[in-house]
C-alpha positions in Angstrom: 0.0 0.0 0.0 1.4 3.7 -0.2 2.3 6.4 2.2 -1.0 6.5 3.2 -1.6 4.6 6.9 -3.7 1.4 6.0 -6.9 1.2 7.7 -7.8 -2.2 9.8 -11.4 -3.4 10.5 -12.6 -5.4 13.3 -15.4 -7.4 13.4 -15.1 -8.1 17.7 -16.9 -11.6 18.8 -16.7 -13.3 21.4 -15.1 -16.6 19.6 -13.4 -15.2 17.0 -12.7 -11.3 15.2 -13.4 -10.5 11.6 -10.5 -8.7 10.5 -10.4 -6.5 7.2 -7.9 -4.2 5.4 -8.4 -1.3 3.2 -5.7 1.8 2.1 -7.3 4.9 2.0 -6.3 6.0 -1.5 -8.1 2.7 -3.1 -10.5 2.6 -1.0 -11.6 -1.0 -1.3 -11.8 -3.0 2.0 -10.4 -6.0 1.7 -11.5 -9.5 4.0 -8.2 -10.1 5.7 -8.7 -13.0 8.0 -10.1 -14.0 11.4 -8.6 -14.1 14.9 -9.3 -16.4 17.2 -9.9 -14.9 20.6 -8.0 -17.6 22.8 -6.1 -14.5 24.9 -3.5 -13.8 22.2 -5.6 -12.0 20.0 -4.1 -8.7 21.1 -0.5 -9.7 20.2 -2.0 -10.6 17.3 -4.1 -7.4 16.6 -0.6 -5.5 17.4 1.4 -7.3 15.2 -1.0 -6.5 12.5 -1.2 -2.9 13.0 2.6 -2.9 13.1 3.2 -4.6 9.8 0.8 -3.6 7.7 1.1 0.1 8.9 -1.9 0.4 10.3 -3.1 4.1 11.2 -6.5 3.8 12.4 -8.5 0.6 13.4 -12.2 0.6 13.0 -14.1 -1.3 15.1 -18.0 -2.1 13.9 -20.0 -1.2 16.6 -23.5 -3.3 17.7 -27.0 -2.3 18.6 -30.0 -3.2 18.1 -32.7 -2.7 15.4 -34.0 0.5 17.5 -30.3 1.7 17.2 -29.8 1.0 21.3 -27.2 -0.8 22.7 -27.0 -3.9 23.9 -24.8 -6.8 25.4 -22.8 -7.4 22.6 -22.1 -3.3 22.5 -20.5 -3.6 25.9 -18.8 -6.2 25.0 -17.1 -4.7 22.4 -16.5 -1.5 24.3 -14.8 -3.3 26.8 -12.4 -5.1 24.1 -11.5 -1.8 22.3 -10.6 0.2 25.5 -8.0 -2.8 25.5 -6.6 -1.1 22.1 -5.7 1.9 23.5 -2.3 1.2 24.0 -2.2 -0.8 20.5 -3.7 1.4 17.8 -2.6 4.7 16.4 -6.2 5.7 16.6 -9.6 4.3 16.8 -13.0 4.6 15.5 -16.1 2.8 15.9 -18.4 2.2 12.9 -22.0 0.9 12.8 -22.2 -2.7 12.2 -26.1 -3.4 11.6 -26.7 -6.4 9.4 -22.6 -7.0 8.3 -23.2 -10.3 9.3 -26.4 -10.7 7.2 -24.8 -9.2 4.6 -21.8 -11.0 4.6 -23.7 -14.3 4.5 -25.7 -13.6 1.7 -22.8 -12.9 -0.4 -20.7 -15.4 0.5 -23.7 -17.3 -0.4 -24.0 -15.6 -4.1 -20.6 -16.6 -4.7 -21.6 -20.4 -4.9 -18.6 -21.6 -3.0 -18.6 -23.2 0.6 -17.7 -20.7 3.4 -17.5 -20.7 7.0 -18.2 -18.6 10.3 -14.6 -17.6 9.9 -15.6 -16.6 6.2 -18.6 -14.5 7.7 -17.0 -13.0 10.4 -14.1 -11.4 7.6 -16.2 -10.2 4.7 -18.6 -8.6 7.9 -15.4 -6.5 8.7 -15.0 -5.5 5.3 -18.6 -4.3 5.0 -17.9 -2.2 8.4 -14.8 -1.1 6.5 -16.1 -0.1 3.0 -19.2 2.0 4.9 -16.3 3.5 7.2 -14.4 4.8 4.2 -17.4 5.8 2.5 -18.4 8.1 5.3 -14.9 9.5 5.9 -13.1 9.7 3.0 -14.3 11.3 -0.6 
């Protein structure tokens, strides 16, 4: 990627994080992978941001349908205040239906997939609608 700091994406569960990649002057998100949260997934989110060059994570953010939060919000907000030591800077983005979405894409494509699968195109949707909000 160029100059520009690359942009990571997480997709936070409690079994396992989507993780997507985008550079700011493409802006395409990209499915990366998946961490597994077994307690090294924050080695393994800062080795990411350190060699990919990350310069800000995004982190989708849950509520529900009525746009409140939920269990799953704290959650998350409890994982990313873990971050603050690990990425450059961090942003939350709205993650309502990336999973749904994700799914049914995965499904269109006609090949088999996984949660894993799921959980990595999900972060690139949170991804794509971060950059499409923040960067023209």
């Amino acid at each position: 990627m160029n100059n520009r700091k690359t942009l990571l994406a997480l997709d936070v569960g409690e079994r396992r994080i989507g993780v997507a990649l985008a550079d700011p002057s493409v802006r395409i998100a990209i499915p990366y992978d998946t961490i597994e949260v077994d307690g090294s997934e924050l080695d393994q989110i800062a080795r990411l941001v350190a060699s990919e060059s990350v310069g800000i994570v995004v982190v989708g953010y849950p509520r529900n349908q009525s746009g409140e939060p939920t269990a799953q919000t704290a959650y998350v907000e409890r994982f990313t205040a873990q971050l603050t030591d690990i990425a450059p800077r961090l942003a939350f983005q709205d993650e309502s239906l990336t999973s749904v979405k994700a799914e049914e894409y995965l499904r269109a494509q006609g090949q088999p997939y996984d949660k894993g699968a799921i959980d990595a195109v999900a972060a690139s949707i949170i991804l794509q609608d971060y950059l499409e909000t923040h960067y023209e």
